[in-house]
C-alpha positions in Angstrom: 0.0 0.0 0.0 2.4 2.4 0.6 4.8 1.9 -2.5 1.9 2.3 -4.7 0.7 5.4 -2.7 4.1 6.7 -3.4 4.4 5.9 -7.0 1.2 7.4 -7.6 2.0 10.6 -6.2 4.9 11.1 -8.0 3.6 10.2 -11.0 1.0 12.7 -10.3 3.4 15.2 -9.3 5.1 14.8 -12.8 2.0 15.8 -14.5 1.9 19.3 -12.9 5.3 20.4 -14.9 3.9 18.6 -17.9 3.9 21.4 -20.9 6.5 23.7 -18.9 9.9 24.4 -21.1 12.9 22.4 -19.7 15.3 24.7 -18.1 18.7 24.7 -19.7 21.8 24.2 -18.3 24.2 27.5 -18.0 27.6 26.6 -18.3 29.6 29.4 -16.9 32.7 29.7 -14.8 30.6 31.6 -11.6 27.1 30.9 -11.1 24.5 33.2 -12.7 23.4 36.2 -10.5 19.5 36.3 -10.4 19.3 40.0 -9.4 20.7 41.2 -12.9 24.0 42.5 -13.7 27.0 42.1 -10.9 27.1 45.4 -9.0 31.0 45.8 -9.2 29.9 46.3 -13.1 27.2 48.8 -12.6 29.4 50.5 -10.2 32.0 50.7 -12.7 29.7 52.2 -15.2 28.5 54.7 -13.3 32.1 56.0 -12.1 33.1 56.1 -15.4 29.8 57.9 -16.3 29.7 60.4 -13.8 33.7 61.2 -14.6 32.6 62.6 -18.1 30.0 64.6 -16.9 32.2 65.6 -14.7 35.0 66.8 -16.6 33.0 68.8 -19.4 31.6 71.6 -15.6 34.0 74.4 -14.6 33.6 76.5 -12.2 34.2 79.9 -13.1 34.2 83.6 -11.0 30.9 85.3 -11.8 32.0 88.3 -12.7 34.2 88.7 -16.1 36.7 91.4 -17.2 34.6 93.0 -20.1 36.5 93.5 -23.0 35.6 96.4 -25.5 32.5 96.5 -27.0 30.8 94.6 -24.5 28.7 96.3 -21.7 27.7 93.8 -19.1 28.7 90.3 -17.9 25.0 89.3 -19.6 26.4 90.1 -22.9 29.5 88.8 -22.2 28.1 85.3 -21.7 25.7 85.2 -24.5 28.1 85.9 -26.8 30.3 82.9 -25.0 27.4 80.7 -25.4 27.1 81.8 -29.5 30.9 81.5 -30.0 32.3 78.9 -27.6 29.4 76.8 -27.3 29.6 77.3 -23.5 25.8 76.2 -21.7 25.6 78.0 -18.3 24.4 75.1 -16.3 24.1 77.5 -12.6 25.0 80.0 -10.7 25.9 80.8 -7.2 27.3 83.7 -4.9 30.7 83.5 -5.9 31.1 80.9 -8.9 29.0 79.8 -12.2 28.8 76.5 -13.6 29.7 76.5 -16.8 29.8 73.4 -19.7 32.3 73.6 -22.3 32.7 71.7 -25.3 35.1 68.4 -24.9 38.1 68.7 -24.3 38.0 71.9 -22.5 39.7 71.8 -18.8 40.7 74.1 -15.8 44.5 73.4 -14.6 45.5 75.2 -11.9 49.3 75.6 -11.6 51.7 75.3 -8.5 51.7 79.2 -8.6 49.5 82.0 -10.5 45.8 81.6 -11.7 44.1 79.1 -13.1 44.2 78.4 -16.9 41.1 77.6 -18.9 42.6 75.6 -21.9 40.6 74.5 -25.0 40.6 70.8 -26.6 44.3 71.7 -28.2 45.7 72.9 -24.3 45.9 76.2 -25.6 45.3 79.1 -22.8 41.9 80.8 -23.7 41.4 82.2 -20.0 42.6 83.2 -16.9 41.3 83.4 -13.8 41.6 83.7 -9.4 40.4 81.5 -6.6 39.5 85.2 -4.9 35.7 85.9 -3.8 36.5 89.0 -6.4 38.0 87.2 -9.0 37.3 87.8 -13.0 37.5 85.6 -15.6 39.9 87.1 -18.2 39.8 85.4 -21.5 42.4 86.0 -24.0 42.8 87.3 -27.0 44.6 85.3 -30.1 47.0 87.7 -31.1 49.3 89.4 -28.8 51.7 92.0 -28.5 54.6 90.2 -25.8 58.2 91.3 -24.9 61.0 89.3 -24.9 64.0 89.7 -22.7 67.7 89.0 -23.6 69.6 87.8 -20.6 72.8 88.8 -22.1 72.4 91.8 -22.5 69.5 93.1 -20.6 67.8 94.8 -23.5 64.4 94.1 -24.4 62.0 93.2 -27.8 58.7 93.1 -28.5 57.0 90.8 -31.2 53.5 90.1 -32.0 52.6 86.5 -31.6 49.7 83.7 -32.5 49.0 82.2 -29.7 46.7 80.2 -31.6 49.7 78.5 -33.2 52.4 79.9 -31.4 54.3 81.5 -34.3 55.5 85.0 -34.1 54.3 86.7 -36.7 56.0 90.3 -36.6 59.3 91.5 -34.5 60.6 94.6 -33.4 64.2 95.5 -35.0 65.3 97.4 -32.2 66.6 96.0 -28.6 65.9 98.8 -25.7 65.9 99.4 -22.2 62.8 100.1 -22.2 60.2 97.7 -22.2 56.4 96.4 -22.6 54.5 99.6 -23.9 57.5 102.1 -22.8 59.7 100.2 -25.8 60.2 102.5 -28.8 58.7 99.7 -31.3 55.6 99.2 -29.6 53.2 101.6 -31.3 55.0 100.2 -34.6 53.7 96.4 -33.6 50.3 97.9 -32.6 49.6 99.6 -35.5 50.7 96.7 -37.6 48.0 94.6 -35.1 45.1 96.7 -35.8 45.5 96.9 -39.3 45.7 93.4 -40.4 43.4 92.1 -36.8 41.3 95.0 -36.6 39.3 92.9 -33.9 42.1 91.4 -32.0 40.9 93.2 -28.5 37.8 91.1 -28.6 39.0 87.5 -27.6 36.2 85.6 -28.9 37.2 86.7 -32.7 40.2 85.0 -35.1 39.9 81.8 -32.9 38.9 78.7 -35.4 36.0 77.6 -33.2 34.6 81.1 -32.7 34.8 81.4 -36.0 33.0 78.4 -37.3 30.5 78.4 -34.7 29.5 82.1 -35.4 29.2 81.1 -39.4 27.2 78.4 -38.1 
């Protein structure tokens, strides 16, 4: 009586899994996890993640050192956002958020301000860790002088800092130097006749341009 008992109730037991598909056999070094993907791999992910978004925010003074032809730090940023592609993400007592395209970083030296540098690690800005600090951006072309350690006289030249090729020098060596040097108002006249718009750093660099043809 009680083997047949038995052997019908596992024969009925067998007929409640009748029609069910068989369940296959994983073959895998580590058994499978049922609670989805291993959480070392989504945390992963989400570092990794969270370091882009990361990297493309800078924090930036509010106010910024108006070059000419711009009249307020409004204006200033709009015309940022049209030539730079910069998104203003927020803004707080003392700092902005900023998103710049990729590429773009904030390095902050040993000694002296930080450096906003573009994609190609070229300086574009300048800027303090000061409550009153202003974001300087840069022009492309520049007037710069150059000292000789020999002899203690001093040059001027006019330089692309977009390439960093000099593109005009001074002929004479002075004493005197920066805007005091006798060639200066030579290199500056020769500047705003061929870069009429050199003040204004958001002109003459590739990306301003294409984005404003845009």
């Amino acid at each position: 009586m009680n083997k047949g008992k038995s052997k019908l109730t596992r024969q009925d037991a067998e007929r409640l899994f009748e029609g069910l598909p068989s369940a296959k056999a994983s073959v895998s070094s580590r058994p499978e996890n049922p609670f989805g993907p291993d959480v070392s791999d989504v945390v992963k992910r989400v570092e990794g993640e969270s370091a882009l978004w990361k990297d493309s925010l800078i924090a930036l003074p509010v106010s910024i050192e108006l070059p000419p032809g711009y009249l307020s730090v409004a204006r200033m940023r709009e015309a940022m956002t049209r030539a730079l592609r910069v998104k203003w993400v927020r803004e707080g007592k003392d700092e902005v958020v900023a998103e710049f395209p990729e590429g773009w970083t904030a390095v902050r030296p040993e000694s002296g301000p930080t450096e906003l540098r573009d994609a190609a690690g070229v300086v574009r800005g300048l800027y303090g860790w000061a409550k009153d600090a202003e974001l300087r951006l840069l022009p492309r072309y520049l007037i710069e002088s150059q000292a000789n350690t020999s002899s203690g006289l001093g040059s001027v030249l006019v330089r692309d800092r977009g390439t960093g090729r000099i593109l005009e020098r001074s002929s004479n060596w002075s004493a005197r130097t920066g805007t005091h040097h006798p060639d200066w108002t030579k290199l500056a006249a020769w500047l705003d006749l061929r870069y009429p718009d050199h003040r204004d750093p958001l002109r003459y660099w590739d990306d301003c341009e294409e984005n404003r043809r845009a």
